[in-house]
MOPAC internal coordinates of N, CA, C and O (Angstrom, degrees):
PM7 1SCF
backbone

  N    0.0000 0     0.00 0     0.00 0    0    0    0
  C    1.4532 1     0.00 0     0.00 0    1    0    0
  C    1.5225 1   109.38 1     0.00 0    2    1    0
  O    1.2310 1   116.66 1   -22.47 1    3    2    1
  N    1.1990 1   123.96 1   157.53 1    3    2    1
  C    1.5607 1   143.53 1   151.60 1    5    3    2
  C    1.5836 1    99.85 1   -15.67 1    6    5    3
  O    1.2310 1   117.70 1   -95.27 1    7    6    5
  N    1.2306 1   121.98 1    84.73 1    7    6    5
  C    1.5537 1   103.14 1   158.45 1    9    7    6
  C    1.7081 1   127.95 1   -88.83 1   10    9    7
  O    1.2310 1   116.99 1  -171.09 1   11   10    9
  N    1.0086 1   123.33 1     8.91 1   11   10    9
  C    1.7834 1   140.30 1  -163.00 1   13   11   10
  C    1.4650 1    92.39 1  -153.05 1   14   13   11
  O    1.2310 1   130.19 1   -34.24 1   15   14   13
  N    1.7553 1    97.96 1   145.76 1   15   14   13
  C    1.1857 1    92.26 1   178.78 1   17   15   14
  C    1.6863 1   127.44 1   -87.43 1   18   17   15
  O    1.2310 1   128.96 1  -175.18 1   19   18   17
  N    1.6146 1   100.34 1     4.82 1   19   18   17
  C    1.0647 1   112.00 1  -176.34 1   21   19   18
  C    1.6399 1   115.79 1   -76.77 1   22   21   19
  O    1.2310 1   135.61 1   132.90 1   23   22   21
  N    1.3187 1    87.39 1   -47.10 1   23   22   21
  C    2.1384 1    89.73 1   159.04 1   25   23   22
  C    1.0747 1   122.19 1   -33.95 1   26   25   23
  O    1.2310 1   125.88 1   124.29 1   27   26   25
  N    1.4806 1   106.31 1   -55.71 1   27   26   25
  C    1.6410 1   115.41 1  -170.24 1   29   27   26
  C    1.5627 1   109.22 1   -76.58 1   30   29   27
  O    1.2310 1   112.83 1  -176.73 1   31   30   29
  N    1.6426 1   131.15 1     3.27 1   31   30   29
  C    0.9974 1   126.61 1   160.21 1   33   31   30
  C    1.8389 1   123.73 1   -91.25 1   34   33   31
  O    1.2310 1   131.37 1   158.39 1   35   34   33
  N    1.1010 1    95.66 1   -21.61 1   35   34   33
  C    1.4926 1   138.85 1   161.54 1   37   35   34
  C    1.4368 1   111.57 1   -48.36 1   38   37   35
  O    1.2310 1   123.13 1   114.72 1   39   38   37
  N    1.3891 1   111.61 1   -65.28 1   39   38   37
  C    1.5207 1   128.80 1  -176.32 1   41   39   38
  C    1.4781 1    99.80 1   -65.79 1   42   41   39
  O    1.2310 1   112.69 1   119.60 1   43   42   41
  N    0.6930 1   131.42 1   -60.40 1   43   42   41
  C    1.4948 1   149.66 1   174.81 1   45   43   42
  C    1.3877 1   127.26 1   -41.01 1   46   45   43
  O    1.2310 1   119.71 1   133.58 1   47   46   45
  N    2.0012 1   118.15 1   -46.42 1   47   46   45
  C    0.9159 1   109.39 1   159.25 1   49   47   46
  C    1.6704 1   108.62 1   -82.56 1   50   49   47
  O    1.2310 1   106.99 1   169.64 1   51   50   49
  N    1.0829 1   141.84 1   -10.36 1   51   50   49
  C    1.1489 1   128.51 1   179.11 1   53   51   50
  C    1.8088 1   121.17 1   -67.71 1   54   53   51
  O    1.2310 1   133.19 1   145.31 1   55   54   53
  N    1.2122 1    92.11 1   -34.69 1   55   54   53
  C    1.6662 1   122.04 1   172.45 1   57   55   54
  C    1.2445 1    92.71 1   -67.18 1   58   57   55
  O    1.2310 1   106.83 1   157.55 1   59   58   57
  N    1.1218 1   142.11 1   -22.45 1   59   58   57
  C    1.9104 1   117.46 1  -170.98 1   61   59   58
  C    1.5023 1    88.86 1  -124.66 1   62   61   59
  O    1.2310 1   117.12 1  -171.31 1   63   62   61
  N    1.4816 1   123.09 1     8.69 1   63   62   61
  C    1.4618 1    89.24 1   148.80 1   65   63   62
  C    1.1689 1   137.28 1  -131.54 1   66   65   63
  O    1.2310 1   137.71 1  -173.87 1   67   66   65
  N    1.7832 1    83.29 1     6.13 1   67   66   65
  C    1.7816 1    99.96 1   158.59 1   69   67   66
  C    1.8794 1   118.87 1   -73.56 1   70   69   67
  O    1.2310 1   135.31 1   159.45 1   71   70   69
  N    1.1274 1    87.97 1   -20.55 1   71   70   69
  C    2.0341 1    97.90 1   161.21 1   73   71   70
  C    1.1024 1    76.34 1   -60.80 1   74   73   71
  O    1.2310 1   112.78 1    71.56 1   75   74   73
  N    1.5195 1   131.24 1  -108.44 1   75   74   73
  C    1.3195 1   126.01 1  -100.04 1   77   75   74
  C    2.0137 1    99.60 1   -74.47 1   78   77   75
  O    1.2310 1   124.96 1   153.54 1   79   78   77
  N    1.1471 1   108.09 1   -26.46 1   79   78   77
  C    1.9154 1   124.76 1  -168.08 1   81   79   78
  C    2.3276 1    80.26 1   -59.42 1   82   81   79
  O    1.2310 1   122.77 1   126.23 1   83   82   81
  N    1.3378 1   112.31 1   -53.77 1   83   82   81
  C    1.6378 1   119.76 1  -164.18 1   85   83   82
  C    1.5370 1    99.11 1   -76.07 1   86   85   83
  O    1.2310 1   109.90 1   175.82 1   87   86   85
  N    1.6962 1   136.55 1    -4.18 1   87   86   85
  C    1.1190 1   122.72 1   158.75 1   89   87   86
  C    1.5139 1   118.03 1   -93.09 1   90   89   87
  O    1.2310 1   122.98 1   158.91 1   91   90   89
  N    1.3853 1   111.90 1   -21.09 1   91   90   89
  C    1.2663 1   125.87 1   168.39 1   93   91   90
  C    1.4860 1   128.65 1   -65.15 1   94   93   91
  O    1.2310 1   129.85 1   140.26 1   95   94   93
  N    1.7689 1    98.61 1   -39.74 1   95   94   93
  C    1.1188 1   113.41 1   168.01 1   97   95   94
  C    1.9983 1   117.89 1   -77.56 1   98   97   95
  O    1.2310 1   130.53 1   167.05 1   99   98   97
  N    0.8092 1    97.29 1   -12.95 1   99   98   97
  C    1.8872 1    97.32 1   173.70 1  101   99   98
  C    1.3479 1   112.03 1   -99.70 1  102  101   99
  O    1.2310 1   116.86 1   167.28 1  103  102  101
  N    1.2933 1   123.58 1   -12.72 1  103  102  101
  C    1.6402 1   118.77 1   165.87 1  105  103  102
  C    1.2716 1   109.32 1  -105.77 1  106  105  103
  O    1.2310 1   120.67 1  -172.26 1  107  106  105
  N    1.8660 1   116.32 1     7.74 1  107  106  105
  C    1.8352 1   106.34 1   150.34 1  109  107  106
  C    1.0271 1   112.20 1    93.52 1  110  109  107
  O    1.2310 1   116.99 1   179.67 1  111  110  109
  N    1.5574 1   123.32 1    -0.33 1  111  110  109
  C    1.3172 1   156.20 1   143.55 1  113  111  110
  C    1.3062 1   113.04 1   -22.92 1  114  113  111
  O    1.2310 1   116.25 1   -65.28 1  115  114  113
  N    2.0563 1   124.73 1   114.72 1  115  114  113
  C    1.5046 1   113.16 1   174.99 1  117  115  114
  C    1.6709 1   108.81 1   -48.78 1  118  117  115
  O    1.2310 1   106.05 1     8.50 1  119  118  117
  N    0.9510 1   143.51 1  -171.50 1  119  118  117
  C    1.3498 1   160.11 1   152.96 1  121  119  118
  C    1.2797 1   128.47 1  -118.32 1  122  121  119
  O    1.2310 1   108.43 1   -60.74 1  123  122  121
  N    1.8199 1   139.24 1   119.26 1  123  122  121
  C    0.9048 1   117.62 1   178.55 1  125  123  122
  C    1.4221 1   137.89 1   -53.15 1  126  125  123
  O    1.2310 1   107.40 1    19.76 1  127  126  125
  N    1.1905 1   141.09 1  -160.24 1  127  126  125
  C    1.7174 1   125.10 1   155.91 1  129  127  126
  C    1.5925 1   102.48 1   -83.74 1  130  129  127
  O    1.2310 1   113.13 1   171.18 1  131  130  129
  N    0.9661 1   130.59 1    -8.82 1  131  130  129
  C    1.3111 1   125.94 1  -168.60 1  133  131  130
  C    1.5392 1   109.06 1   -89.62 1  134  133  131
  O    1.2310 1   132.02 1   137.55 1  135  134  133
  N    1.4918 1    94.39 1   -42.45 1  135  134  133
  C    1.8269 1    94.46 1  -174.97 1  137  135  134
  C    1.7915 1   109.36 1   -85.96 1  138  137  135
  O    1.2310 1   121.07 1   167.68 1  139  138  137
  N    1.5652 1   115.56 1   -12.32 1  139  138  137
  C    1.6638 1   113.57 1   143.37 1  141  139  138
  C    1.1562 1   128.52 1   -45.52 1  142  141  139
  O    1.2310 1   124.28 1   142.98 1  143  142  141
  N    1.3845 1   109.39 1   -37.02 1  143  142  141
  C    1.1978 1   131.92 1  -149.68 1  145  143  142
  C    1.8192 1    94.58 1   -82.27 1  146  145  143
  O    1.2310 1   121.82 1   118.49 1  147  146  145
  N    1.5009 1   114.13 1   -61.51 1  147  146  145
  C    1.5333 1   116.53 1   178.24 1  149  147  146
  C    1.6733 1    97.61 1   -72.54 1  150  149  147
  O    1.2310 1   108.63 1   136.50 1  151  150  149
  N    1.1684 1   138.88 1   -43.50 1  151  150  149
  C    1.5259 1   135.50 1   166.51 1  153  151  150
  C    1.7511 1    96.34 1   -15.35 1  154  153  151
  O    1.2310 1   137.32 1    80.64 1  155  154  153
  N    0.9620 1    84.06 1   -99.36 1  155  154  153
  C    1.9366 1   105.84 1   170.74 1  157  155  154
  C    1.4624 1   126.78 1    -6.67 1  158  157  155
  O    1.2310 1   130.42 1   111.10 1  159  158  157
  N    1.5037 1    97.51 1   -68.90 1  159  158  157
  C    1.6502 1   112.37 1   161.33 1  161  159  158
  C    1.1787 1   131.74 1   -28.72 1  162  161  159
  O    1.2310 1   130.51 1   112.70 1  163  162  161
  N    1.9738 1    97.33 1   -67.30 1  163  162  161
  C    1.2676 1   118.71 1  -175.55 1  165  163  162
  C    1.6933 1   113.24 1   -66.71 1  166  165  163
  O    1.2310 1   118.73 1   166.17 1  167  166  165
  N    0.9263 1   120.02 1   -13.83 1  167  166  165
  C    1.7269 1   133.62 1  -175.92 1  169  167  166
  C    1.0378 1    98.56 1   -95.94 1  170  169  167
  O    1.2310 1   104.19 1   142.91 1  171  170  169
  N    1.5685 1   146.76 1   -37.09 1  171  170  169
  C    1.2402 1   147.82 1   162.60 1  173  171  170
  C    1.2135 1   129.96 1   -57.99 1  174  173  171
  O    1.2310 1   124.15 1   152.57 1  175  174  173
  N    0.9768 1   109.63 1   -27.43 1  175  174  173
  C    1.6546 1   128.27 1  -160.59 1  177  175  174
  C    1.8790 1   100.63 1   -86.63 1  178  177  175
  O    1.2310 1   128.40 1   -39.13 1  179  178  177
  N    1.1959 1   101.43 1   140.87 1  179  178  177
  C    1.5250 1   101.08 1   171.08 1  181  179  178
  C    1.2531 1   140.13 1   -58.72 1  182  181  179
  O    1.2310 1   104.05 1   -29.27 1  183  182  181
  N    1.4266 1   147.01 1   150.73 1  183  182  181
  C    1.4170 1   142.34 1  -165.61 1  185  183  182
  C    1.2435 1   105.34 1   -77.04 1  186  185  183
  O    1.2310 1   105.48 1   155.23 1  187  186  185
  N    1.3839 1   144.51 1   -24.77 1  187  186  185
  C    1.3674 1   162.18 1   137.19 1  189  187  186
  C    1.7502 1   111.42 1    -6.61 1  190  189  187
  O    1.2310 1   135.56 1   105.97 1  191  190  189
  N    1.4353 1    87.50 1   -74.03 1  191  190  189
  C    1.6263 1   108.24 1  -156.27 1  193  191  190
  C    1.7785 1    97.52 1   -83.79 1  194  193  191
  O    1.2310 1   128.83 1   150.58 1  195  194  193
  N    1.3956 1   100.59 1   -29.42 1  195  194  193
  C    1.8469 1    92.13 1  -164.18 1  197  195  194
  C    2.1386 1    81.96 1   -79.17 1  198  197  195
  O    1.2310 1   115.69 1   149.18 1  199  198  197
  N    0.9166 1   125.80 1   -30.82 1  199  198  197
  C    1.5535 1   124.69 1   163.40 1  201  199  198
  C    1.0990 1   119.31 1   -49.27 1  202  201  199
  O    1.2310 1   112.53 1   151.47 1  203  202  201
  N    1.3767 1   131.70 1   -28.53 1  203  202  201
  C    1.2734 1   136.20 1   172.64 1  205  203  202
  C    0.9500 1   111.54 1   -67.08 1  206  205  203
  O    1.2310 1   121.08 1   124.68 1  207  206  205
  N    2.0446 1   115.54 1   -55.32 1  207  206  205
  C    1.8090 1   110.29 1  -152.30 1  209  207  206
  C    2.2534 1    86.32 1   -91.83 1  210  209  207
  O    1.2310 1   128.31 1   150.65 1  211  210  209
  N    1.2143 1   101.60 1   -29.35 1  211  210  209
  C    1.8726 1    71.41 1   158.35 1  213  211  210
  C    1.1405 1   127.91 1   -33.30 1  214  213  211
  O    1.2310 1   128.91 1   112.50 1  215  214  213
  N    1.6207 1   100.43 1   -67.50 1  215  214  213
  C    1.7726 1    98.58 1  -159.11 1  217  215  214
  C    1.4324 1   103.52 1   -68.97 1  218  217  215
  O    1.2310 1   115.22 1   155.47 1  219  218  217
  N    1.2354 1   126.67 1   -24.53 1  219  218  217
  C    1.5234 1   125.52 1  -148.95 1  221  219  218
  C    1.8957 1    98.64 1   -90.78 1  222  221  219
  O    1.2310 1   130.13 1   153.46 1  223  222  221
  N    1.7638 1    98.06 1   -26.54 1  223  222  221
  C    1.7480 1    83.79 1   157.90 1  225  223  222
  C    1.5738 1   122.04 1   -71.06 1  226  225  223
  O    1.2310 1   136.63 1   130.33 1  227  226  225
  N    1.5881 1    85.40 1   -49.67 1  227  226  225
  C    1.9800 1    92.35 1  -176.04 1  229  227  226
  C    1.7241 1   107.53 1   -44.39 1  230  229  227
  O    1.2310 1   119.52 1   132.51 1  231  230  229
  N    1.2584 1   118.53 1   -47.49 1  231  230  229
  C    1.5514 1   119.34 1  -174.20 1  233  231  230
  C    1.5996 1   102.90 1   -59.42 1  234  233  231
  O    1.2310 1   111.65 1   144.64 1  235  234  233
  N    1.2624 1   133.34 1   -35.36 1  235  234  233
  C    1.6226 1   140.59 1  -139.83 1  237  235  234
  C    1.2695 1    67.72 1  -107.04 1  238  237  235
  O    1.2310 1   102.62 1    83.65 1  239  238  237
  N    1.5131 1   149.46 1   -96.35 1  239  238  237
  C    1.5688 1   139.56 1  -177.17 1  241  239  238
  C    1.1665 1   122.89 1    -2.21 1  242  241  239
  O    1.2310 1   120.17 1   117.20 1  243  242  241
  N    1.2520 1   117.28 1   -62.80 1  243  242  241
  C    1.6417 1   125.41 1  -148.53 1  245  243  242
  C    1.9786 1    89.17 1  -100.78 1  246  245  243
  O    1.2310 1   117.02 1  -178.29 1  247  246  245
  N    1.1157 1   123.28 1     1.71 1  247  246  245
  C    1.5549 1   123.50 1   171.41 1  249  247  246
  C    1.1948 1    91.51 1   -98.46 1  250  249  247
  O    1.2310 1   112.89 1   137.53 1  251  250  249
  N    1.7245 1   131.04 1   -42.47 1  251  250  249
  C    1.5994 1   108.63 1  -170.45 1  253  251  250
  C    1.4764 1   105.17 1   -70.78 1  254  253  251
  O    1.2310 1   115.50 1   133.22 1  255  254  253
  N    1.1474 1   126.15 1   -46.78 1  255  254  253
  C    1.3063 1   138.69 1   163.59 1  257  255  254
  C    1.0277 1   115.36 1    -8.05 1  258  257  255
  O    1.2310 1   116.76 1    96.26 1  259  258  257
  N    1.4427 1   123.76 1   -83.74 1  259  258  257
  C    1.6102 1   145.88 1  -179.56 1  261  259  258
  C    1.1809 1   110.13 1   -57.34 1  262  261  259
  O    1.2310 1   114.98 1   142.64 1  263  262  261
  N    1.9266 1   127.12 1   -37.36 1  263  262  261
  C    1.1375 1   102.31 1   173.70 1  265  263  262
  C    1.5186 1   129.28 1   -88.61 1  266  265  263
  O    1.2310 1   126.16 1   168.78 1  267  266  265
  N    1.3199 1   105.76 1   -11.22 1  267  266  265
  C    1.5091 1   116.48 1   164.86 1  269  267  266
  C    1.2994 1   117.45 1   -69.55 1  270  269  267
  O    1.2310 1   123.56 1   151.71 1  271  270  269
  N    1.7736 1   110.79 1   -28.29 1  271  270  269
  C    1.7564 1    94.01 1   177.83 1  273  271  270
  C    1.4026 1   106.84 1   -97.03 1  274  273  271
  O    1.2310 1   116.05 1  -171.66 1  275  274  273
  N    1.2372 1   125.11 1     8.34 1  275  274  273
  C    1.6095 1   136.14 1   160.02 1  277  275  274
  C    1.5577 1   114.87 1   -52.09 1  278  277  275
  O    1.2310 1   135.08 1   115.57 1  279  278  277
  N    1.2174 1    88.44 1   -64.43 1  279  278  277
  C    1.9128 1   104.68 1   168.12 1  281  279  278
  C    1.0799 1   127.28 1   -69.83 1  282  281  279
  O    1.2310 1   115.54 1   162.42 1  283  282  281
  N    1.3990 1   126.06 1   -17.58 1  283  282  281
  C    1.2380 1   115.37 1  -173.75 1  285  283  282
  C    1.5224 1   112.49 1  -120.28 1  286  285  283
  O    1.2310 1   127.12 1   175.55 1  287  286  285
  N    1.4248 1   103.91 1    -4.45 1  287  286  285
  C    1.9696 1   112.90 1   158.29 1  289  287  286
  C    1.1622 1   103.79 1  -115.37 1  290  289  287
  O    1.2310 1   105.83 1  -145.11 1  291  290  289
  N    1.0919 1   143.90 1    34.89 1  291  290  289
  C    1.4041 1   125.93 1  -166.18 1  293  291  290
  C    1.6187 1   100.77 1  -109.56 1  294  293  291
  O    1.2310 1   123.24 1   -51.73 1  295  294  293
  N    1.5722 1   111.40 1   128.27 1  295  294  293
  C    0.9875 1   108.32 1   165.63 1  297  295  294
  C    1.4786 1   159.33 1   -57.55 1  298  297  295
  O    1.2310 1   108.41 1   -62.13 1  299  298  297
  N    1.3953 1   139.27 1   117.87 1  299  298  297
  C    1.4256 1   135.14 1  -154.02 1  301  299  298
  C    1.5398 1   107.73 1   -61.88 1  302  301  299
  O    1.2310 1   124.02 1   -43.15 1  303  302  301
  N    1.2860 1   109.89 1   136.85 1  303  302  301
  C    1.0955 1   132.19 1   172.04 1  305  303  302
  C    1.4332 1   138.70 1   -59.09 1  306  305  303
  O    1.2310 1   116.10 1  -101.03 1  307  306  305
  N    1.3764 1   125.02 1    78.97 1  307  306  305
  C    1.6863 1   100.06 1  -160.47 1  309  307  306
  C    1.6979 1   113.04 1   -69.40 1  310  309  307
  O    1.2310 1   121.18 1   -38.41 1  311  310  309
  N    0.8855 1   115.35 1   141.59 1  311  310  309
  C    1.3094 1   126.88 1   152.93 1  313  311  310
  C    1.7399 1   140.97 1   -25.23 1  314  313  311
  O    1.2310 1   120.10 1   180.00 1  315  314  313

């Protein structure tokens, strides 16, 4: 697993660009060497860890989420 949190930022971008290399790749799309390159990774990588940088985006999402719709519905304060 992710022991640093820098891995787990690591895991994470590799995960969003092995999405995007596996949407490219299903509409038949050349591929760069680079997005083979995270293709590869992400298929390599353990069921563990690619479980980790899921949740650890979904969690980091749904916090930006909440705090942006905090602020931007949040009711005024009377005095």
């Amino acid at each position: 697993m992710a022991d640093e949190p820098s891995e787990l930022f690591d895991d994470i971008y590799v995960g969003l660009r092995a999405g995007a290399a596996g949407r490219k790749k299903r509409r038949g799309e050349p591929l760069s060497p680079e997005e083979r390159e995270a293709l590869g990774r992400w298929q390599r990588m353990s069921t563990g860890r690619k479980a980790v940088a899921v949740g650890g985006f979904a969690v980091g999402t749904f916090g930006l989420g909440f705090t942006v719709g905090g602020l931007v519905f949040r009711r005024s304060r009377k005095a």
